[in-house]
C-alpha positions in Angstrom: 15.1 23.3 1.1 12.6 22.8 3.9 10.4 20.1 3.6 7.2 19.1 5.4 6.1 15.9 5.5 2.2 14.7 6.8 3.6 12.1 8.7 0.3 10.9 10.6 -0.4 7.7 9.7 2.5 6.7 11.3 1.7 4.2 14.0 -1.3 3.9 13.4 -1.6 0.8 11.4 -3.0 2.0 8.0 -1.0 -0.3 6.4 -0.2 1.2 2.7 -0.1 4.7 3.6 1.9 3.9 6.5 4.4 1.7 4.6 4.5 4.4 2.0 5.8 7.6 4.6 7.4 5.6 6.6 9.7 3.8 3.6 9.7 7.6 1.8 11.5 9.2 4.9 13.8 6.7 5.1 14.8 6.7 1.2 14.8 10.2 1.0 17.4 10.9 4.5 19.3 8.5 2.0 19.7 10.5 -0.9 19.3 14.1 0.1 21.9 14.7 3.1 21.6 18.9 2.4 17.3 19.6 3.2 15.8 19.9 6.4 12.7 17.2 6.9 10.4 17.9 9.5 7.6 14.8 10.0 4.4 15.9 11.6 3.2 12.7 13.5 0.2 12.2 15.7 0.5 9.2 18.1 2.8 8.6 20.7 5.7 7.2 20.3 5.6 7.8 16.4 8.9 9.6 16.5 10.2 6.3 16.9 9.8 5.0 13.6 11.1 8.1 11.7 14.5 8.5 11.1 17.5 10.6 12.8 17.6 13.5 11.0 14.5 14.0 10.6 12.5 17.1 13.4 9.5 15.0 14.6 6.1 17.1 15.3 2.8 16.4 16.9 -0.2 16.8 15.4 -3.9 15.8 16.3 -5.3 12.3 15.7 -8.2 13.7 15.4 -8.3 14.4 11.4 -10.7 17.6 11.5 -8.2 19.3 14.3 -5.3 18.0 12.3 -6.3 19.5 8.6 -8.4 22.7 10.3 -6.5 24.2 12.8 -2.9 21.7 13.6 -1.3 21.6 10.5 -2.0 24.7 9.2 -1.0 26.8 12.3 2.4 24.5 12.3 3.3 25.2 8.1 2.3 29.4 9.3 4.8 28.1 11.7 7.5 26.2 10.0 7.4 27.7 6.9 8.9 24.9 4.8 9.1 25.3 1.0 6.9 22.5 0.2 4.8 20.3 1.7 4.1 16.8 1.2 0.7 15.0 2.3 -1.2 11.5 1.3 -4.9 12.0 -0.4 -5.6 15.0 1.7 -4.3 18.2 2.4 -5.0 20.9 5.4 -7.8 23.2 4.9 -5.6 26.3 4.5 -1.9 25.8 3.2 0.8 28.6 3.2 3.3 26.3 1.3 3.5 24.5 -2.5 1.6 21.1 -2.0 2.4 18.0 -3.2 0.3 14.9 -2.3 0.0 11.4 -2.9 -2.8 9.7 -4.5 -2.4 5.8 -4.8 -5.4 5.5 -6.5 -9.3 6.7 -6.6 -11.4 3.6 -5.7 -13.3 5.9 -3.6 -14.5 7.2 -7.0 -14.6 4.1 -9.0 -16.1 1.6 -6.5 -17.5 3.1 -3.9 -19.0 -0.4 -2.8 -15.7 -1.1 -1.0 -16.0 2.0 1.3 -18.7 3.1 4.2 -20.9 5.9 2.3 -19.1 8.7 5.4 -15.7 7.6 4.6 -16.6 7.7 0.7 -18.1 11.3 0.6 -15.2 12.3 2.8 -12.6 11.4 0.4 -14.5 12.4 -2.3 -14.5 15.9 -1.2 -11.2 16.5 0.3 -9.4 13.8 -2.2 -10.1 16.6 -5.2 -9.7 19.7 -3.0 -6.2 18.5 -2.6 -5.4 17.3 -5.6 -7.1 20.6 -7.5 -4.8 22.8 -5.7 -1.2 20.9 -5.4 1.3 21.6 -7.7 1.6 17.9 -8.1 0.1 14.7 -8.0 2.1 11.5 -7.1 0.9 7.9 -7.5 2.4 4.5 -8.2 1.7 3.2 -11.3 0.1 4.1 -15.1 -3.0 2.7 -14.2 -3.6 4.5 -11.4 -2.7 7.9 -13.2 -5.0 7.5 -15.5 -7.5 6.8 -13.5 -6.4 9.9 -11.8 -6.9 11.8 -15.2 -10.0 10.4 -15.9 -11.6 11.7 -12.5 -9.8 15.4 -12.2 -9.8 18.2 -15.0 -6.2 19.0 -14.3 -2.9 19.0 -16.3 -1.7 15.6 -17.2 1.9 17.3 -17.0 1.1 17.6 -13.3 0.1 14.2 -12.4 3.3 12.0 -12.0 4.0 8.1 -11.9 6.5 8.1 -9.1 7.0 3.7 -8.7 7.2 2.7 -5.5 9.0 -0.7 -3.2 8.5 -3.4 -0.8 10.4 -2.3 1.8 14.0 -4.0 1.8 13.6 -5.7 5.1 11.8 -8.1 3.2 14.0 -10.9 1.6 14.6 -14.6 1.9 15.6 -16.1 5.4 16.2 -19.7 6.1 12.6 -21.7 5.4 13.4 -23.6 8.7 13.5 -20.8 10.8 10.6 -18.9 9.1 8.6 -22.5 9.5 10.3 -22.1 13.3 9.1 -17.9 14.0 5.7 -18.5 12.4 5.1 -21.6 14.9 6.5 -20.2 17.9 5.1 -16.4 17.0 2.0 -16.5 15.4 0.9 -20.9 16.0 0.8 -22.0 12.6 2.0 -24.9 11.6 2.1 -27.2 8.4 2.2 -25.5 4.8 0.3 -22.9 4.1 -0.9 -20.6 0.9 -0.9 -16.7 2.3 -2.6 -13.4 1.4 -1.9 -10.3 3.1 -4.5 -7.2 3.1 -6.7 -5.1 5.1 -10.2 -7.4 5.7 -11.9 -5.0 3.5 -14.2 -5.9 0.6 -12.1 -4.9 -2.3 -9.6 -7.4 -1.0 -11.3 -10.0 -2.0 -11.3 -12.5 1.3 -14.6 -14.5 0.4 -14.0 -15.3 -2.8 -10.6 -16.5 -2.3 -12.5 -18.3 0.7 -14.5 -20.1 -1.6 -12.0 -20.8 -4.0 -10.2 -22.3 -1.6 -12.8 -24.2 -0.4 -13.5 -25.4 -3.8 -9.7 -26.2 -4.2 -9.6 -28.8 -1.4 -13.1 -30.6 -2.2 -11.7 -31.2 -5.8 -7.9 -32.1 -4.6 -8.0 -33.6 -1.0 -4.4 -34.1 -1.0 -3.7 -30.7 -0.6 -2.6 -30.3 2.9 -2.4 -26.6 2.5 -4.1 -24.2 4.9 -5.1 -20.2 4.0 -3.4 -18.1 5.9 -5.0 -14.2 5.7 -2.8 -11.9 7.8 -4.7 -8.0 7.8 -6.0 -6.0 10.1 -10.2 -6.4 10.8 -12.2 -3.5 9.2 -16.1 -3.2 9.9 -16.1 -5.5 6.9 -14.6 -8.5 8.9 -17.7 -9.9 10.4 -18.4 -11.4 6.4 -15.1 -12.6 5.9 -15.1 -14.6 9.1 -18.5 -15.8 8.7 -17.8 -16.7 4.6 -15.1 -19.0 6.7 -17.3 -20.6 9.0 -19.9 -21.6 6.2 -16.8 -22.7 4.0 -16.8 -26.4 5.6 -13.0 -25.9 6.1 -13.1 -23.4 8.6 -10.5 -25.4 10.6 -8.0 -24.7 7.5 -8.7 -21.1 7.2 -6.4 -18.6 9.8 -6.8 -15.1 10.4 -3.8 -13.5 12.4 -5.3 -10.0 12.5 -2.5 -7.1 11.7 0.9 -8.3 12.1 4.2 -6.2 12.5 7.0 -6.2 9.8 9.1 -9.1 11.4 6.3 -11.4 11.4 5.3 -10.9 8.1 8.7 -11.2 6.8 8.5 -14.6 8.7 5.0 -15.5 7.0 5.9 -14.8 3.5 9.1 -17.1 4.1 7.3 -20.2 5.2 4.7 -20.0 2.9 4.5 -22.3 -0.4 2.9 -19.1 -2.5 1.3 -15.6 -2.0 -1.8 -15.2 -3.4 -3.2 -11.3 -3.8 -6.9 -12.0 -5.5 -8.0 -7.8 -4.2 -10.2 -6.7 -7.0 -8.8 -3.2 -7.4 -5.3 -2.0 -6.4 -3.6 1.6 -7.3 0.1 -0.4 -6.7 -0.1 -3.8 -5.0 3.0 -3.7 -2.7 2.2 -6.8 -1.0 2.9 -8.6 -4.3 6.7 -7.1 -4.6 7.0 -7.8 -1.0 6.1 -11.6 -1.8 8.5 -11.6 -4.5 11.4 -9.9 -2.6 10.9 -12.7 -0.1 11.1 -15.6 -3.2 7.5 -16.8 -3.1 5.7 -17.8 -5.9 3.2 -15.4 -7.0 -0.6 -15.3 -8.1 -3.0 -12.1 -8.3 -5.8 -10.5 -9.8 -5.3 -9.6 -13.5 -7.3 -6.3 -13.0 -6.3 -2.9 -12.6 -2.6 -2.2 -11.2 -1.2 -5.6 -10.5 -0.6 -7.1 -14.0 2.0 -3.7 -14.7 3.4 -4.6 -11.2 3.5 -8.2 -11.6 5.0 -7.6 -15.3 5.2 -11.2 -16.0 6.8 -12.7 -13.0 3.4 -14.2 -11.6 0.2 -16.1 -12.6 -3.1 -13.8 -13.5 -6.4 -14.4 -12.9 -9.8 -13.4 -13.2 -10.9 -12.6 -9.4 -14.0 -13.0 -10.0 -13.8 -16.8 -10.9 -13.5 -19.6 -8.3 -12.5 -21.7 -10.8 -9.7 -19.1 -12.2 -7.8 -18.8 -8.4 -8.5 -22.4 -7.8 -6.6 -23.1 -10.8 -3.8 -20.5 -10.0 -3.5 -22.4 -6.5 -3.4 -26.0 -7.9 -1.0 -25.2 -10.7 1.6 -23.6 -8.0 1.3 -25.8 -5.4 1.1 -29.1 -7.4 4.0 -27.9 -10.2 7.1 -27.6 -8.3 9.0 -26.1 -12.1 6.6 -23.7 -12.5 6.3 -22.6 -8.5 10.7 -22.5 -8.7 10.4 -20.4 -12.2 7.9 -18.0 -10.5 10.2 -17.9 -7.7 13.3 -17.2 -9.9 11.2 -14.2 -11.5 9.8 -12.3 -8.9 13.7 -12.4 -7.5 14.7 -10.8 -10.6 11.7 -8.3 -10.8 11.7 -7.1 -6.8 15.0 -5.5 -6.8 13.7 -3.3 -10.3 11.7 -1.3 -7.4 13.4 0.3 -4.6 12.6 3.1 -1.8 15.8 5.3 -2.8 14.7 5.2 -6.4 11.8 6.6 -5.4 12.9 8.7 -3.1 15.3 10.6 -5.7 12.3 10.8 -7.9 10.3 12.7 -5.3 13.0 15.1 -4.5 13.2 16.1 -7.9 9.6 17.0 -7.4 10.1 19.0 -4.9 12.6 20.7 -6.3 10.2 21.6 -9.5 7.9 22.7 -7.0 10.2 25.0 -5.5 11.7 26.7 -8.4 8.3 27.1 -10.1 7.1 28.9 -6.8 10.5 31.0 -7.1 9.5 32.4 -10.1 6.1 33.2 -9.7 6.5 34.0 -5.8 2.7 35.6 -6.0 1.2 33.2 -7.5 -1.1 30.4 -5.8 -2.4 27.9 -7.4 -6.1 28.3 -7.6 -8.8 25.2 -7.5 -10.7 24.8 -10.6 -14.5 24.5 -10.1 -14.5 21.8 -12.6 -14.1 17.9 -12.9 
């Protein structure tokens, strides 16, 4: 097989969907030594982060050149068998698509998005996943959730899990404590959350939990470490910290590479995720993977990824994540059993098991096309 893979967001720090293609290529040059990959990548010096093996591309950045006139001129081109994308597809496609939905938040909350960036997704999101031959996503919240928001087959949308990458495991505490002083400046223990400053993230109210937290239990020496890349949303986090009255205990380290967060979640004495929606959650697996203690929100994907091995809470109650904080930090048997289980529940998740599950997909694909060979599938009108 030939197999085309939308490989933009590589390098360009968009965190999930760049963890997600660039752990996917590596799984599946893994498993599958007989099909030829190409990437299609569309920043300089992207072809670094792919792997040998794999025929590296360029597209445009610039989305509207890359899905109108770069991609499809490169599959009329290429002519791969199947083509693989994330939410969005090009505007004309001369190959079977299958794309990767992680979830539909821009459906379900469209608070958390700019209205441009909503009523993008919201029209290219359901071109794409109208007219693929499958639909990929993470976990059996998100598709249903999926279901719920396009009239198509249930057969065709699939639950492939995903991982934390396996560069993330437990190091030496000393020299994590050692690489996040030297690297990053922080020093003294410290409770971390990892995500994008965006609203659905949650950054305020875990702000104000914290705050909360330390006013009621001043021996708590802790500070919050939130290590994400700004968004046009940033401007209230940071000031929801400077009206906290702990601002001094509050540090923001703005996006930081894999190394460093492998280093931050090994120092730290738990991982907090309080985001109010998530279609996976792999910060919380990557958390686990590292042996920290785990607490996140009990809403939508993260209690079937957390599965038992970390504390749930309500993130829309101070008092619930304040709670979830005092009882981890303050109860070393229950922070060294929640340790013990997210070690035991990490390694259940892994890149080459999804990437064997995705090549199976392709193969469907494939075959399917093979015996209807005139046959395109055809966007239904309804949703």
């Amino acid at each position: 097989m030939k197999i085309a893979i939308d490989a933009h967001a590589i390098g360009r720090h968009l965190t999930g969907n760049e963890v997600y293609v660039r752990s996917l290529l590596r799984g599946l040059v893994a498993v599958d030594r007989e099909s030829n990959y190409l990437a299609y990548v569309s920043v300089p010096g992207a072809g670094d982060f792919v792997p040998a093996g794999i025929t590296v591309k360029r597209v445009s950045n610039n989305p509207f050149v890359r899905l109108g006139f770069d991609l499809p001129r490169r599959l009329r081109s290429d002519r791969p068998d199947v083509v693989h994308v994330q939410f969005t597809g090009p505007i004309l496609c001369t190959a079977p698509e299958v794309v990767s939905v992680h979830d539909v938040s821009f459906l379900e909350h469209t608070e958390y998005f700019t209205w441009e960036r909503c009523l993008q997704l919201r029209l290219t999101v359901r071109r794409t996943v109208l007219r693929a031959s499958r639909v990929l996503t993470g976990t059996e919240f998100a598709r249903k959730s999926i279901l719920r928001a396009y009239n198509v087959d249930p057969d065709k949308v699939v639950t492939v899990p995903i991982a934390a990458n396996p560069s993330f495991r437990p190091i030496a505490r000393e020299r994590a404590q050692r690489d996040v002083l030297n690297r990053l400046k922080i020093d003294g223990p410290y409770i971390l959350t990892v995500g994008d400053l965006q609203p659905r993230k949650n950054h305020i109210g875990l702000i104000h939990a914290f705050a909360d937290l330390l006013r009621n239990q001043p021996q708590i020496r802790h500070k919050l470490v939130c290590a994400g890349k700004p968004t046009w949303f940033a401007p209230q986090v940071y000031d929801a910290a400077r009206r906290s009255g702990i601002a001094d205990r509050i540090v923001f380290t703005g996006f930081v590479e894999d190394g460093d967060l492998l280093s931050l979640y090994n120092a730290c004495d738990c991982f907090i995720f309080p985001s109010y929606y998530e279609g996976f959650g792999i910060p919380i697996l990557e958390a686990m993977a590292c042996g920290r203690a785990v607490a996140c929100s009990n809403t939508s994907s993260m209690p079937e990824v957390a599965d038992g091995a970390g504390i749930l809470f309500d993130p829309n109650s101070r008092a619930e994540i304040g709670r979830a904080l005092s009882d981890i930090l303050i109860d070393t048997g229950l922070r060294a059993r929640l340790e013990r289980l997210g070690l035991q529940r990490a390694p259940q998740f892994t890149w080459n098991r999804t990437a064997e599950r995705t090549l199976g997909i392709y193969q469907d694909v494939v075959e399917e096309k093979k015996r209807t060979p005139e046959t395109m599938p055809v966007p239904s009108m309804r949703q």
